[in-house]
C-alpha positions in Angstrom: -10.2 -12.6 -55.6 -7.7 -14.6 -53.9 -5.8 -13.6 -50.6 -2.8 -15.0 -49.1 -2.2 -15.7 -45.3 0.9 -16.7 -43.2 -0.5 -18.2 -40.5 2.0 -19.6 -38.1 4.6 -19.9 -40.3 1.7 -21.4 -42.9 1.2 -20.3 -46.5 -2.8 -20.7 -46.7 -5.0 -19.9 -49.6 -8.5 -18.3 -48.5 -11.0 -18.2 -51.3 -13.2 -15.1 -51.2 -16.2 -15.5 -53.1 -16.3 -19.0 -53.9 -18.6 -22.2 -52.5 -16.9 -24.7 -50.4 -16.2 -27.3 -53.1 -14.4 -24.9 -55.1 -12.3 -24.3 -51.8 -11.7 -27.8 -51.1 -10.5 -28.1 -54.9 -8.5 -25.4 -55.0 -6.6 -26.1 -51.7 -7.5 -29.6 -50.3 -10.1 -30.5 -47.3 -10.9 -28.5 -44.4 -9.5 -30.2 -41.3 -12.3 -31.2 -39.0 -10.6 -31.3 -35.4 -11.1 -33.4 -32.5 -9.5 -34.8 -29.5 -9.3 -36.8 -26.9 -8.2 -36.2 -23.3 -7.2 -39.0 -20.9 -5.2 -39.7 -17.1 -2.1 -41.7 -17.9 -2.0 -44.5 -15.7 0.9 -44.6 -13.6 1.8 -40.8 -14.1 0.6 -37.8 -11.8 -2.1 -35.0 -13.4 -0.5 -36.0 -16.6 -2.8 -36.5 -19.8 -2.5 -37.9 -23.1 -3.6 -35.4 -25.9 -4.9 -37.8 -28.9 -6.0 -35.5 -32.2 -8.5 -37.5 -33.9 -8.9 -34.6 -36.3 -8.7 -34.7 -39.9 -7.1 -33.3 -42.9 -4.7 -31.6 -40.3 -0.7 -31.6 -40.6 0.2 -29.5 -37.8 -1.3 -29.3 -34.3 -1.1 -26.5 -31.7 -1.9 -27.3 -28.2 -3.2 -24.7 -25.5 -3.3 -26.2 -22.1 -5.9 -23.9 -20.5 -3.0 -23.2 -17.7 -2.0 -20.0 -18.9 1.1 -21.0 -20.4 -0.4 -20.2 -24.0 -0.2 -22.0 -26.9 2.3 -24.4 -28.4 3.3 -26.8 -31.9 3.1 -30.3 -30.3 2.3 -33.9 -32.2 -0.9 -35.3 -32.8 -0.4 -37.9 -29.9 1.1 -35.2 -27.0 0.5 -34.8 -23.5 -0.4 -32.2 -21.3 1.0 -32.1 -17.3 -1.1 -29.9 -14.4 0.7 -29.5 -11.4 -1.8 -27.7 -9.6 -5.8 -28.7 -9.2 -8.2 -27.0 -11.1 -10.5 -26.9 -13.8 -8.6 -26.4 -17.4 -10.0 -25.9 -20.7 -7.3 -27.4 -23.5 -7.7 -26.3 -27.2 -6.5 -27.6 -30.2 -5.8 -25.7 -33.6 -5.7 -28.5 -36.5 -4.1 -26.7 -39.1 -4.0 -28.3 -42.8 -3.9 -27.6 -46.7 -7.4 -26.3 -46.6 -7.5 -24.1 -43.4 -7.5 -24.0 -39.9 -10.3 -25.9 -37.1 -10.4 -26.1 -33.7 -11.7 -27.9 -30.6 -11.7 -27.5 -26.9 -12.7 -29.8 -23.8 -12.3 -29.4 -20.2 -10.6 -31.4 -17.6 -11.1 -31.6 -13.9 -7.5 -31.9 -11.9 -8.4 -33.2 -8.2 -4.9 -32.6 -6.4 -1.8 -30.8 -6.6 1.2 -32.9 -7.8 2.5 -32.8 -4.0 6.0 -32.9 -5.6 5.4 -30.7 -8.8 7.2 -26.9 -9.1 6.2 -24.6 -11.8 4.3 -21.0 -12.1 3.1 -19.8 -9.1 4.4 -22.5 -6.7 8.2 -22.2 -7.9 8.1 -18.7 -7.2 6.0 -19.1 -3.6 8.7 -22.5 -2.4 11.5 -21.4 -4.9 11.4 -25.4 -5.4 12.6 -25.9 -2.1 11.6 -24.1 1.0 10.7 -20.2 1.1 9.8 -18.0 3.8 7.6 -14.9 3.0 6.8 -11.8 5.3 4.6 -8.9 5.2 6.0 -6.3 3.5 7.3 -4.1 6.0 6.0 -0.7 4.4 2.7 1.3 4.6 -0.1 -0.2 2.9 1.1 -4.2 3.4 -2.5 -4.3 4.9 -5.2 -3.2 3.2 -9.4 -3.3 3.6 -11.9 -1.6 1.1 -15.2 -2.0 -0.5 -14.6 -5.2 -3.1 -12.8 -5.0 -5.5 -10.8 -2.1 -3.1 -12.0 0.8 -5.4 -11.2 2.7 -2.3 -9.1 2.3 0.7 -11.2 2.3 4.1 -7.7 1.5 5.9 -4.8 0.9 5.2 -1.4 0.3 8.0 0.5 3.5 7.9 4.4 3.3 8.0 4.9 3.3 11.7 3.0 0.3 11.7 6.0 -1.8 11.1 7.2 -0.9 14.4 3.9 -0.3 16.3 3.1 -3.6 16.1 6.0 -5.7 15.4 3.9 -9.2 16.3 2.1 -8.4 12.9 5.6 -7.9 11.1 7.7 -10.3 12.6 5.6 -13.5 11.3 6.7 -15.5 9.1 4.8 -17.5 6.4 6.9 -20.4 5.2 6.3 -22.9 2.1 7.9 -26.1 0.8 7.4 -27.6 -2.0 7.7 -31.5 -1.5 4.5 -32.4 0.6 3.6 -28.8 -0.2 4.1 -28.6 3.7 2.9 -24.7 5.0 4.5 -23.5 8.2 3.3 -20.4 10.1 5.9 -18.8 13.2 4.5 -15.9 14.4 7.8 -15.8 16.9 6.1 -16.8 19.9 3.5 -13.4 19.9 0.2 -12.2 18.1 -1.0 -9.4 17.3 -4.7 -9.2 18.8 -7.1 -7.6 16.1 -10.0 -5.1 16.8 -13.5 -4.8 15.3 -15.3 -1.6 16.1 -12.4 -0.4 18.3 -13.2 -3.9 20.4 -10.7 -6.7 20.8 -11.4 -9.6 18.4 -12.9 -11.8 19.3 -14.6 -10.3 22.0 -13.4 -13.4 24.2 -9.8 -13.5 23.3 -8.7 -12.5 26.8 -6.4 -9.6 26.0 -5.9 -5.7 24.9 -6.0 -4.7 21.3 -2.3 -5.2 20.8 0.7 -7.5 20.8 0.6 -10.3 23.5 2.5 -14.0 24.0 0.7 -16.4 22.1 0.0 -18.1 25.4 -1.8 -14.8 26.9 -5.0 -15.4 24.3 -7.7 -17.9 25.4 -6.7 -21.4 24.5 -9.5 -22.0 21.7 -7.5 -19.0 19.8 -3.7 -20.5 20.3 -4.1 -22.5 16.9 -3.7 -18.8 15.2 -0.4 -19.5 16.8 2.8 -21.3 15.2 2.2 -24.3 13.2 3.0 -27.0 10.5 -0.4 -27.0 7.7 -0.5 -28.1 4.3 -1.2 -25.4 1.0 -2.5 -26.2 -2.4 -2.2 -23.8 -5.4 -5.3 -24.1 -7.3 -5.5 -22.8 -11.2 -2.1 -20.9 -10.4 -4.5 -17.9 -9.3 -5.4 -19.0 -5.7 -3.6 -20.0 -2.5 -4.9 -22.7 0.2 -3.9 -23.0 2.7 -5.5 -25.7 4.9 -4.8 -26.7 8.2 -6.9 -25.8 11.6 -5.8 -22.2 12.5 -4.1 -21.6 9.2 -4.0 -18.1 7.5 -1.8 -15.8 5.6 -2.0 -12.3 6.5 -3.9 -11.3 9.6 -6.0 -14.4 11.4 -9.3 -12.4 11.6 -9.7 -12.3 7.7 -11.3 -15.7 7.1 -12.8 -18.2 4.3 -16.1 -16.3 4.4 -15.9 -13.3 6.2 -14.9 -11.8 9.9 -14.3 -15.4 11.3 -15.1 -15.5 14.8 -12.4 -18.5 15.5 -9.4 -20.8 13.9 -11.2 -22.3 10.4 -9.9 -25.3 9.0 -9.0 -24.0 5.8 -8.7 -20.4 3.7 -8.2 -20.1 0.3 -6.9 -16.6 -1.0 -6.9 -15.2 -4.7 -3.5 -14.2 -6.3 -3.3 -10.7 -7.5 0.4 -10.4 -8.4 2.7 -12.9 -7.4 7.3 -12.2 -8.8 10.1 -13.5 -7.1 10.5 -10.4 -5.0 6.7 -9.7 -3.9 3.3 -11.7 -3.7 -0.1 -9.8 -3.3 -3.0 -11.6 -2.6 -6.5 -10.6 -1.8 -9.7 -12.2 0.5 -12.6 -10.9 -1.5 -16.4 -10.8 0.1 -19.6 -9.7 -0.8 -19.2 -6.9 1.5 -15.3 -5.6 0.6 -11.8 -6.9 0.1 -8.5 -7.2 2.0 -5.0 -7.2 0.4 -2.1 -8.9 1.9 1.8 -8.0 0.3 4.0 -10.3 1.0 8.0 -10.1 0.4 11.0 -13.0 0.7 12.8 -13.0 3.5 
């Protein structure tokens, strides 16, 4: 019995019931696909696509970025402006039937001057300032994954402690320069009902950034560097450098400035970005909103 598939705008044959040869016969090779993956000299986290395959008369290119599939050439070229690890696939398609292949690259470093996904909405391609969002539940803490809510900031936060909600997070694009200005104040954390750290030198509350013990002040205003990384996490790197509230740190309650704190991307629009610091013990939540 014979069936008929459209497959991407593809008449194909499929035999049911008969060998191989008989397919072959009927509607010509199988394509056999294969492809090779290399830098281009000269060009930023671009990569020539070369099919080697066989048989093949169309070719359909997934970069591994997310951005889903696409009809390209046999000789194309795939761009990553973001470091990261990316799987990219390649439907041959031909007479006789469809074959694919897949092979991973490596991407060391952001394209310092590249803007697409995830860091055109977080710099707008230019320079973007974020804040907290200044409702209930901006800041959240729960067991991972936050399949419940230990705390969460209730709406009278935003004016109880205005040093939280007057910082501003700001990103550019070319450099991919971050910026923190916490206006001059911070709002000292507690752990246990304890200012933290247990050194800083001040109430629970909002103080001048000066007030705080001097090995804290880098939680203060400054110019770091970020990196988006797979378009599903945020670094930001730079000693002192955080988004959200200081205390939630690369690995856990940090006692002190760190020199770098990478975040995962829950959500990210042009009107909000959510992002999460996940441990083995629980998970906080950051939302974030342009200025």
């Amino acid at each position: 019995m014979k069936k008929i598939f459209f497959l991407a705008g593809i008449a194909a044959l499929v035999i049911t019931g008969c060998s191989p040869d008989e397919q072959n016969k009927e509607l010509g090779a199988l394509p056999d696909a294969s492809f090779t993956a290399t830098p281009i000299p000269g060009m930023v986290n671009r990569y020539l696509l070369t099919s080697t395959s066989s048989h093949t008369t169309q070719w359909r290119w997934d970069n591994g970025d997310g951005s889903g599939t696409r009809f390209g050439k046999a000789v194309d070229t795939a761009y990553f402006p973001s470091a990261g690890s990316y799987t990219i696939k390649l439907l041959a398609m031909g007479q006789g039937g469809i074959d694919s292949a897949s092979q991973s690259v490596t991407v060391a470093a952001d394209d310092p001057n590249g803007c697409v996904g995830l860091k055109a909405v977080l710099t707008g391609c230019a320079t973007k300032t974020w804040k907290l969002k200044p409702t209930a539940a901006a800041l959240r803490v729960g067991p991972p994954g936050l399949t419940q809510i230990w705390w969460e900031n209730p709406a009278s936060d935003v004016a109880a402690r205005p040093c939280t909600f007057n910082d501003r997070f700001i990103f550019t694009a070319v450099g991919s320069v971050y910026r923190f200005d916490n206006q001059g104040d911070i709002w000292v954390e507690d752990e246990n009902g304890a200012p933290w750290p247990n050194n800083i030198g001040v109430a629970i509350g909002c103080h001048p950034i000066n007030d705080i013990a001097p090995q804290y002040r880098a939680w203060g205003s400054g110019t770091h560097s970020f990196s988006v990384i797979g378009n599903s996490k945020i670094r930001v790197t730079g000693t002192g450098a955080f988004l959200g509230i200081y205390k939630a740190g690369d690995n856990g309650t940090t006692n002190g400035p760190e020199a770098s704190i990478t975040y995962d991307v829950l959500s990210y629009s042009a009107t909000e970005l959510v992002l999460r610091k996940n441990y083995d013990w629980g998970t906080w939540e950051f939302h974030f909103v342009p200025e």
